[in-house]
C-alpha positions as CSV (number, residue, x, y, z in Angstrom):
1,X,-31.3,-0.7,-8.3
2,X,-31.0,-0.4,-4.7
3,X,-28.0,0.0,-2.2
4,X,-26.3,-2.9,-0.6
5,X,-26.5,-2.3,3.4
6,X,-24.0,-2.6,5.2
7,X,-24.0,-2.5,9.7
8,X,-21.6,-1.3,11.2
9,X,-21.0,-1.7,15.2
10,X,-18.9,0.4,16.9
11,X,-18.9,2.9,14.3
12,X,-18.0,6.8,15.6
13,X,-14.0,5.9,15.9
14,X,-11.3,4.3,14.7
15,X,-11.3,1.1,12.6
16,X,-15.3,1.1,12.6
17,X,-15.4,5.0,11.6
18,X,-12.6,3.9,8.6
19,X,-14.6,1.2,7.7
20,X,-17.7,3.2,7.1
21,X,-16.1,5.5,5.3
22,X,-14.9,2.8,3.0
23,X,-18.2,1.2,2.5
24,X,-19.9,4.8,2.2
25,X,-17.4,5.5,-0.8
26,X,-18.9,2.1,-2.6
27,X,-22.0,2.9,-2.3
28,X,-22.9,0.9,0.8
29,X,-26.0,2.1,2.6
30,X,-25.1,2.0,6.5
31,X,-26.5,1.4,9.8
32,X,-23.7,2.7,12.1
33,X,-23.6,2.1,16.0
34,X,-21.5,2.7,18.8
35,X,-21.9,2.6,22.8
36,X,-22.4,6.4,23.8
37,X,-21.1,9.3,21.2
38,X,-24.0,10.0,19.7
39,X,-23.6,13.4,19.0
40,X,-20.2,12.5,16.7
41,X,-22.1,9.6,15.3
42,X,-25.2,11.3,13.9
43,X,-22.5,14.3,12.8
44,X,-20.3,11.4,11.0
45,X,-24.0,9.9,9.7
46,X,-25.2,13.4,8.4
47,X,-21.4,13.2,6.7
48,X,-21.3,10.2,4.9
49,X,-24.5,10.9,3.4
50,X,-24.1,14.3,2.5
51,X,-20.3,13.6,0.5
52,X,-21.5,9.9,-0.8
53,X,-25.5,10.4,-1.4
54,X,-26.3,7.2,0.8
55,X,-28.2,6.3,3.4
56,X,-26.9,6.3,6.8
57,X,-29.0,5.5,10.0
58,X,-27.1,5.6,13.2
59,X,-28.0,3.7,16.6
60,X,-26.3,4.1,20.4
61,X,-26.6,1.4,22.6
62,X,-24.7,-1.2,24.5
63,X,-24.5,-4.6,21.8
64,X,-23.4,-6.3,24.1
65,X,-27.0,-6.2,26.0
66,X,-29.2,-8.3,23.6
67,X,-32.6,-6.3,23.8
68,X,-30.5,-3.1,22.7
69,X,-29.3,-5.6,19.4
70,X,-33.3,-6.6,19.6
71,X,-34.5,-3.1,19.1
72,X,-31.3,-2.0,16.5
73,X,-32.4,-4.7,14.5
74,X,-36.3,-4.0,14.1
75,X,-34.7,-0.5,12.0
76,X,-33.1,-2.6,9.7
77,X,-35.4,-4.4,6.8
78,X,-32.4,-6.1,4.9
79,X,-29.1,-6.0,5.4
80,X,-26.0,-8.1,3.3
81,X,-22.9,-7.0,4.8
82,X,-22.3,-7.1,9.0
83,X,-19.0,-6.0,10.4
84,X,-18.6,-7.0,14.2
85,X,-15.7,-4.0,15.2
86,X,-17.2,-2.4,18.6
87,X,-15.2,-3.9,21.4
88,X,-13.3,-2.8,24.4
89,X,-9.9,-3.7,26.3
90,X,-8.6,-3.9,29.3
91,X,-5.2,-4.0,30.0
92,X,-4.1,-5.0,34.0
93,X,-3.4,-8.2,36.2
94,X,-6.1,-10.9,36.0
95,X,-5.3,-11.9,39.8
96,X,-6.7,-8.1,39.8
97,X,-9.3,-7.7,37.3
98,X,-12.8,-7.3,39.3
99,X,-15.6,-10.3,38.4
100,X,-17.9,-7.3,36.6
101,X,-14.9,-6.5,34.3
102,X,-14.5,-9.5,33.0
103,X,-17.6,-10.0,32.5
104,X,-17.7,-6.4,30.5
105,X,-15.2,-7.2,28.5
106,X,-16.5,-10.9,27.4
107,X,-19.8,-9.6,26.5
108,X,-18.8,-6.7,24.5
109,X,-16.4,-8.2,22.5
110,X,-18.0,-11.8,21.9
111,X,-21.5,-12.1,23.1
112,X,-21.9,-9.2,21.3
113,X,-21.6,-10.3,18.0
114,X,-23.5,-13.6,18.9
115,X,-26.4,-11.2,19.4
116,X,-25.9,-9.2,15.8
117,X,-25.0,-12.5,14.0
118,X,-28.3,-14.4,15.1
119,X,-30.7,-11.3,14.1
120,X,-28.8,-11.0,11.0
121,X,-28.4,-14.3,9.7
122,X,-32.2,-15.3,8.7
123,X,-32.1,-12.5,6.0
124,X,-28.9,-13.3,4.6
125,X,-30.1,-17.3,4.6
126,X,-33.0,-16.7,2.8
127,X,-31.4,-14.1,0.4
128,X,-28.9,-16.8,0.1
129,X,-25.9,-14.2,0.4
130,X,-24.2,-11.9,2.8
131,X,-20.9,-11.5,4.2
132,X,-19.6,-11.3,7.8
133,X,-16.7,-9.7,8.8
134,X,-15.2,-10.0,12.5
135,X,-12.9,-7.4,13.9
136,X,-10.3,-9.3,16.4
137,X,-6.5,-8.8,17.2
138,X,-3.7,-10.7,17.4
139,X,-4.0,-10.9,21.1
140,X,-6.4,-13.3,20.2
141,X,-4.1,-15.5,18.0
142,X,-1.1,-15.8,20.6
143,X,-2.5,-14.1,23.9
144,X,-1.0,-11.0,25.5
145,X,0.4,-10.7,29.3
146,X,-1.9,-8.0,30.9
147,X,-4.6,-8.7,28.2
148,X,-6.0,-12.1,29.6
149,X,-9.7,-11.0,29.0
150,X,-9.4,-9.4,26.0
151,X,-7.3,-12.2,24.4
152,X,-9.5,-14.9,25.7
153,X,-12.5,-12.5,24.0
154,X,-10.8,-12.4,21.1
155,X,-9.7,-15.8,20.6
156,X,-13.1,-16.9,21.3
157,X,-14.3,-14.6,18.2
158,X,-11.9,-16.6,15.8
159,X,-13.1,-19.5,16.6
160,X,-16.7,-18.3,16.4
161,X,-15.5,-17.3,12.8
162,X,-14.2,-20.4,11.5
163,X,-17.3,-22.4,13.4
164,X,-20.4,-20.4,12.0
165,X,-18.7,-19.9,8.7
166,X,-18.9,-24.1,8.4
167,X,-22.4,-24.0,9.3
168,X,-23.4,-21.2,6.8
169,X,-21.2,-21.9,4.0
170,X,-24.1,-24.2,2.4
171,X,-26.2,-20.7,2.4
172,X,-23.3,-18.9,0.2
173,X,-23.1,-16.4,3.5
174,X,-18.5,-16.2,4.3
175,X,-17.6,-15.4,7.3
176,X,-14.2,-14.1,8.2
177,X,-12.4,-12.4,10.5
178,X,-9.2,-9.6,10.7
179,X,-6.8,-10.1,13.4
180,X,-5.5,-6.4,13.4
181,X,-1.7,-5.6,14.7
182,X,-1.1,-2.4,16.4
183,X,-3.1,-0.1,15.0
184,X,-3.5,3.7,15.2
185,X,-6.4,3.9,17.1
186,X,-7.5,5.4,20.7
187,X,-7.6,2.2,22.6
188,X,-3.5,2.4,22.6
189,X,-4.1,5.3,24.3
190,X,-2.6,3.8,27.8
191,X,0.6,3.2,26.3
192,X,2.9,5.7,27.0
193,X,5.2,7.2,23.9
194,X,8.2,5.2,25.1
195,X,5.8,1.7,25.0
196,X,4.4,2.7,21.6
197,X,8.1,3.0,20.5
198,X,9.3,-0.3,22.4
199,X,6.4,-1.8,20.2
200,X,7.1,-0.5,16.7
201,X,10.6,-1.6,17.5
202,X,9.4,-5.3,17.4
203,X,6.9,-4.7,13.5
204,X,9.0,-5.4,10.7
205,X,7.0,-2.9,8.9
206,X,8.6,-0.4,11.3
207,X,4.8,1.6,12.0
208,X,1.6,1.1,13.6
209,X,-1.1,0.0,10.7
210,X,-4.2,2.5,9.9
211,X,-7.4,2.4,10.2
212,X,-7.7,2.8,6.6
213,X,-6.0,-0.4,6.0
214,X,-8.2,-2.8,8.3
215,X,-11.4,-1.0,6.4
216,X,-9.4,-1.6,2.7
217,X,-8.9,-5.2,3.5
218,X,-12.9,-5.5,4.7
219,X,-13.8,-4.0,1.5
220,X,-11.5,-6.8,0.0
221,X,-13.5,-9.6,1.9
222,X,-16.5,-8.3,0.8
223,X,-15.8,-8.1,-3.0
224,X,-13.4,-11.2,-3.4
225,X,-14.2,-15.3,-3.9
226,X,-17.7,-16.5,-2.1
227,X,-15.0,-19.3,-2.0
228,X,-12.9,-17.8,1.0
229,X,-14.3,-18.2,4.5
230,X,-13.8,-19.5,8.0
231,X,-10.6,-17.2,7.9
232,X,-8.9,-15.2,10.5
233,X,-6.5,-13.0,8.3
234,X,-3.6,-11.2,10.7
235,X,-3.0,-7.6,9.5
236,X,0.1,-6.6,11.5
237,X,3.0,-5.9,9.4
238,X,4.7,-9.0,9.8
239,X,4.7,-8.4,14.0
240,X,3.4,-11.9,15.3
């Protein structure tokens, strides 16, 4: 019996690194991406398949260009798990934010995963399974001051959930998304100590959330009811 496969985007850090940990640990086989580190990507690779005994292949590029997610995708012969996580912030004014940053920003989190969806959904509709996972933020729920681009990218991936898990529900393939608090990861890093601790004030959970815990609750979505999908699921210890 063969592996499950599992792609990962975004993959070398954070909540994607977590999550392919947590897949490798199940027995997933893995494609794993991310934009430019690939020297810690094919060390994490050589990793995961060493301590788990899967296969790992490992891909750098820029998703959010569509022949990069062209050429990713002619390495991949099946694949029944996709997790969208590689995206970017930016944090400034919008009356100050140039017209390429934008831009950035829109394509890497969003388009990005249009691009991995559409090569991966005519293997998963003829197998007539697969799961998609979308990594968002809250941000993209309720909008954040500073964050217009990144909340409007964001908020446009939830809706992409909900919509394209209606249109492939008929092909038993859920769709769902995680709508992660603040979480532990480098792309807080331009908050300064006394911001992180302004924040944590406002979480009920009194903490930032771990990486560990976005890729538990994936592994949930993958292994729970075909019957849930077209859900944006907020993991944020009670913040928003």
């Amino acid at each position: 019996m063969t592996n499950k496969m599992a792609l990962i985007t975004g993959a070398s850090r954070g909540i994607g690194r977590a999550i392919a940990e947590g897949f490798a640990r199940e027995g997933y086989d893995l494609t794993l991406t991310c934009l430019k580190s690939e020297a810690l990507l094919m060390e994490f690779a050589a990793y995961l398949s060493v301590r788990y005994s899967i296969s790992c292949q490992t891909f750098v590029g820029d998703l959010s260009v569509y022949s990069n997610v062209d050429s990713l995708f002619k390495g991949i012969d099946d694949i029944d798990v996709l997790i969208n996580n590689a995206g970017i912030s930016y944090y400034g004014l919008l009356s100050e934010m140039q017209i390429q940053e934008w831009s950035r920003v829109i394509n890497s989190n969003l388009s990005s995963a249009f691009y991995t969806c559409k090569k991966a959904i005519p293997t998963m509709v003829r197998k007539k399974s697969g799961k998609i996972i979308n990594i968002s933020s809250v941000w993209g729920n309720v909008g954040a001051s500073m964050e217009v681009a990144y909340s409007a990218s964001k908020g446009g991936l939830n809706s992409f959930t909900k919509a394209l898990a209606k249109e492939l529900a008929p092909s038993n393939i859920q769709v769902n998304a995680i709508a992660c608090g603040l979480i532990d990861t480098d792309m807080n890093s331009h908050l300064s100590p006394e911001e992180l601790s302004e924040l944590i004030d406002e979480i009920p959970a009194s903490r930032m959330g771990l990486p560990e815990e976005v890729a538990e609750l994936a592994l949930s979505l993958v292994s729970g009811s075909s019957y849930l999908t077209g859900q944006v699921i907020t993991l944020d210890g009670g913040w928003i």
